[in-house]
C-alpha positions in Angstrom: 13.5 15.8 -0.4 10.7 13.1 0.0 12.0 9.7 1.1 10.8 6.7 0.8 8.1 5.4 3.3 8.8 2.1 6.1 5.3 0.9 7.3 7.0 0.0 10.4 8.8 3.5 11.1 5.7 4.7 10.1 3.4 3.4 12.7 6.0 3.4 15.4 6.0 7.2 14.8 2.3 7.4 15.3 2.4 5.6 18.6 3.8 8.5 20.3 0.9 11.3 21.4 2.7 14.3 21.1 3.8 13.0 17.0 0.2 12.6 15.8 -0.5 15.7 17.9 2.3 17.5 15.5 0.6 15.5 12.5 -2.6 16.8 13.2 -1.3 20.3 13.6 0.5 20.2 10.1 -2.7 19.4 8.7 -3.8 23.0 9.1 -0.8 24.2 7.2 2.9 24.2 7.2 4.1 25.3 10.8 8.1 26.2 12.0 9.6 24.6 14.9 8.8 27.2 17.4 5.1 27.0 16.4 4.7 23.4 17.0 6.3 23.7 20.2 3.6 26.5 21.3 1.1 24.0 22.7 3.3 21.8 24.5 5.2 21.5 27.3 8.0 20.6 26.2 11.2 22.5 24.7 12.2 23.1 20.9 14.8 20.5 20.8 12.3 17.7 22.1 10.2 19.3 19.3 12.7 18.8 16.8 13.5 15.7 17.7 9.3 14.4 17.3 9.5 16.1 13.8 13.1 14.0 13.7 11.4 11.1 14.2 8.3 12.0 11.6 10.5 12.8 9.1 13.0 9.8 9.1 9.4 7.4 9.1 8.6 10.0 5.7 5.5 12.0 7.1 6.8 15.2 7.3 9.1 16.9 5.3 10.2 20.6 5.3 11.9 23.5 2.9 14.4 26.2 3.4 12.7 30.3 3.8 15.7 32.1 4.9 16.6 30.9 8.4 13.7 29.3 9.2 12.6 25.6 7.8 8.5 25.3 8.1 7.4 21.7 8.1 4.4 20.1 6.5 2.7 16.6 5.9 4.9 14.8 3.5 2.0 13.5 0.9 3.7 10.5 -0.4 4.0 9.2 3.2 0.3 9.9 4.0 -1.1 8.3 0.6 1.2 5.1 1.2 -0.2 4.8 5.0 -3.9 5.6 3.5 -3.1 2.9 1.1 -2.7 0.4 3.9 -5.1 1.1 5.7 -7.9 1.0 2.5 -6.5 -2.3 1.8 -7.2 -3.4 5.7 -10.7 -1.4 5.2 -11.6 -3.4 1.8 -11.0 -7.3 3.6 -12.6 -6.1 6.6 -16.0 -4.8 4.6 -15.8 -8.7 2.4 -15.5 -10.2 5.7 -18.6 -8.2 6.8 -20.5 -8.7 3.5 -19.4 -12.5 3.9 -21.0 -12.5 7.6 -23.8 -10.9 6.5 -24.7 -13.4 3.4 -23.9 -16.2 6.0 -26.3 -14.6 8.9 -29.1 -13.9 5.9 -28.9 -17.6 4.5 -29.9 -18.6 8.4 -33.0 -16.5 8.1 -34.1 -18.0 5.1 -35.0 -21.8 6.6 -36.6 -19.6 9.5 -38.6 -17.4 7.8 -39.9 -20.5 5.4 -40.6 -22.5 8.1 -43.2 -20.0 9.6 -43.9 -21.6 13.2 -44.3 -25.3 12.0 -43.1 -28.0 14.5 
């Protein structure tokens, strides 16, 4: 079941090393507990409670195969983050293009003016 994503649980989830660690992992593919907790040192229950933590902020999600419960990147909670983040990306490329107008109007006079004094 996907939920719903929270910007804020989001990003919180991120700020932790060993989460986007995890995040990057799933990337490659869908992963069980045990296999994330491979690389680290750190138990299966701290594990579980990471992918806790990922799953309540909606970036990961996992089904049922048997006993086990592989976990993958939930993509409704990537794309929303992605979103974001394009919409930060857009007003910071107009506030470049903006600067640059600004910086190339100041050339202008120069350039016209040649070395005259």
């Amino acid at each position: 079941m996907e939920r719903a994503l929270n910007l804020d649980a989001a990003f919180s989830a991120l700020a932790d090393p060993t989460r986007r660690a995890i995040l990057a992992r799933l990337a490659t593919g869908e992963a069980t507990v045990n296999e994330l907790a491979e690389p680290f040192e750190m138990s299966q229950p701290a594990i579980s409670q990471h992918l806790k933590v990922l799953e309540d902020a909606g970036l990961v999600t996992h089904r049922v195969d048997g006993t086990k419960r592989p976990r993958r990147l939930a993509k409704p909670g990537i794309e929303a983050m992605d979103q974001w983040l394009a919409m930060l990306r857009k007003a910071l490329e107009a506030n470049y293009d903006r600067l640059d107008s600004l910086l190339a109007a100041m050339e202008l006079p120069k350039r016209k003016g040649g070395g005259k004094r």
